[in-house]
Structure formats: structure tokens, C-alpha cells
N, C-alpha and C positions, 0 to 999 in steps of 0.2 A: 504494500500500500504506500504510496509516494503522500508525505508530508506537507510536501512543500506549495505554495502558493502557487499564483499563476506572474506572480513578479519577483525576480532572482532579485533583483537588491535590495529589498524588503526582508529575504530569509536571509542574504548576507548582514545584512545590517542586524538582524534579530541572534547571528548566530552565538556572540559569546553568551546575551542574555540568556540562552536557552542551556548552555553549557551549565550554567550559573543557576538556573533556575531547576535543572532534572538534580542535580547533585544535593540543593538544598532539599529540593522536596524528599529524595531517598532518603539523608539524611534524616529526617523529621517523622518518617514514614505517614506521610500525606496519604495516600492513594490507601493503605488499611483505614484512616480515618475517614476520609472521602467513601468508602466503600460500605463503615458504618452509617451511612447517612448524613452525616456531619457534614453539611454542605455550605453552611455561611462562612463567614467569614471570623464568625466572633464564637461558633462552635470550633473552628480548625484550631483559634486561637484557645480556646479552654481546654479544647484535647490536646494540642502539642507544646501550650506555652507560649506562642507567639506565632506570629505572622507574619513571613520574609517576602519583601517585594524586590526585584532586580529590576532597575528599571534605566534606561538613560536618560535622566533630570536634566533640560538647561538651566542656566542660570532663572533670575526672574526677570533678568532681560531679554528672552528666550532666545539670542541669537552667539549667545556663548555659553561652555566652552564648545572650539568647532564642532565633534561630534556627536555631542546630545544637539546641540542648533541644527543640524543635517538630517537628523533624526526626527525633530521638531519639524521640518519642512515636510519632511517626507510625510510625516502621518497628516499634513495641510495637504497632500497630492492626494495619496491614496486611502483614505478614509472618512467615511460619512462627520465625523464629528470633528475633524480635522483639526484634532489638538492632541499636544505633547504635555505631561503634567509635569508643571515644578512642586519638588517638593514639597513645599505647604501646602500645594493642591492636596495630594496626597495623605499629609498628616491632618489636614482640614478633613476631608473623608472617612479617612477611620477613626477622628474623635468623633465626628457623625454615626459612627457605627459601633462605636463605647470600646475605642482601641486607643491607645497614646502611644506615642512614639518613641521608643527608646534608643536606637541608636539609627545614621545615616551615616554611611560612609561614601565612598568613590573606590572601586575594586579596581587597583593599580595592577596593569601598565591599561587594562580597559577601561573604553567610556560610562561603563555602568555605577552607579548607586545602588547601594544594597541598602534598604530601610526594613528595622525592626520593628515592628510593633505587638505589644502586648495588654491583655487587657487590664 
């Protein structure tokens, strides 16, 4: 079964997230909780402790640094809602969703943001 999209530089540009994002989820083992029904977002969080978003944040100027800004463009191309979330987007939503935010980094030498949140 092929994965990938019908636009290559879309799953290139997704691929370290997805790198980053299968390894959390093993680690956390997501997919037994997911499997128990535990499908929100604030169950995942009570069953595993937290809630790991990989994501590539621009700044709130959304046009740096380069590659979350390219990234940023991209989902203004190819996607209905044509937005990229800055961080406080982010942490604004899952206080919306009874989560807080404990940590946010930048996953060096990649453009990604790994944001914690727990409830």
C-alpha cells in the first residue's frame, strides 16, 4: 500500500516529522492506547502522560526561520485551511483542550519543534 500523497514535496518536507513522530509514538505505545478507544487527545494524555506534537513552528513572524517559513507556504498552497501553527497556536489549543504545555524545543540539526504537553 503506497503512503504517500499525490505531491512529492509535501512527503519530503513531512519526512523527518514522520521519522520523529513513528519513534515517539512507539515509544509511548500510542497505537495499544488508541486501540483501547482512547481517542482524544486529553484520554492519550491520561493514559500515557503527555502529548508529543512534532511539528515545524515558524516564528510569529511566520516567515522565519527558512524552513518552518517554506513549510508555512506550502500548507498556504496545498491545503484547505492554508495555515502553519506557531507555537502559541498550539499551546492556545490544548489549554483549550485542558492540556498545558511543558516543554518546546527545536530537534537539532532538523527544522522540527517537539512540544510536550501534559494534563
Amino acid at each position: 500500500m503506497n503512503t504517500l500523497s499525490n505531491n512529492p514535496v509535501y512527503d519530503v518536507s513531512l519526512s523527518s516529522q514522520k521519522t520523529a513522530a513513528v519513534s515517539a509514538v512507539v515509544r509511548l505505545d500510542i497505537f495499544t492506547i488508541i486501540g483501547a478507544n482512547c481517542l482524544s487527545a486529553m484520554q492519550i494524555a491520561q493514559a500515557c502522560g503527555c502529548v508529543m506534537i512534532v511539528e515545524m513552528n515558524p516564528n510569529t513572524d511566520r516567515v522565519s526561520p527558512p524552513e518552518p517559513a517554506a513549510f508555512a507556504f506550502l500548507m498556504l498552497a496545498i491545503t484547505p485551511e492554508g495555515a502553519a501553527y506557531i507555537a502559541a497556536e498550539y499551546e492556545e489549543m490544548a489549554r483549550k483542550a485542558g492540556l498545558r504545555l511543558m516543554n518546546a524545543r527545536r530537534v537539532s540539526p532538523t527544522p522540527v519543534t517537539l512540544m510536550e504537553f501534559k494534563v
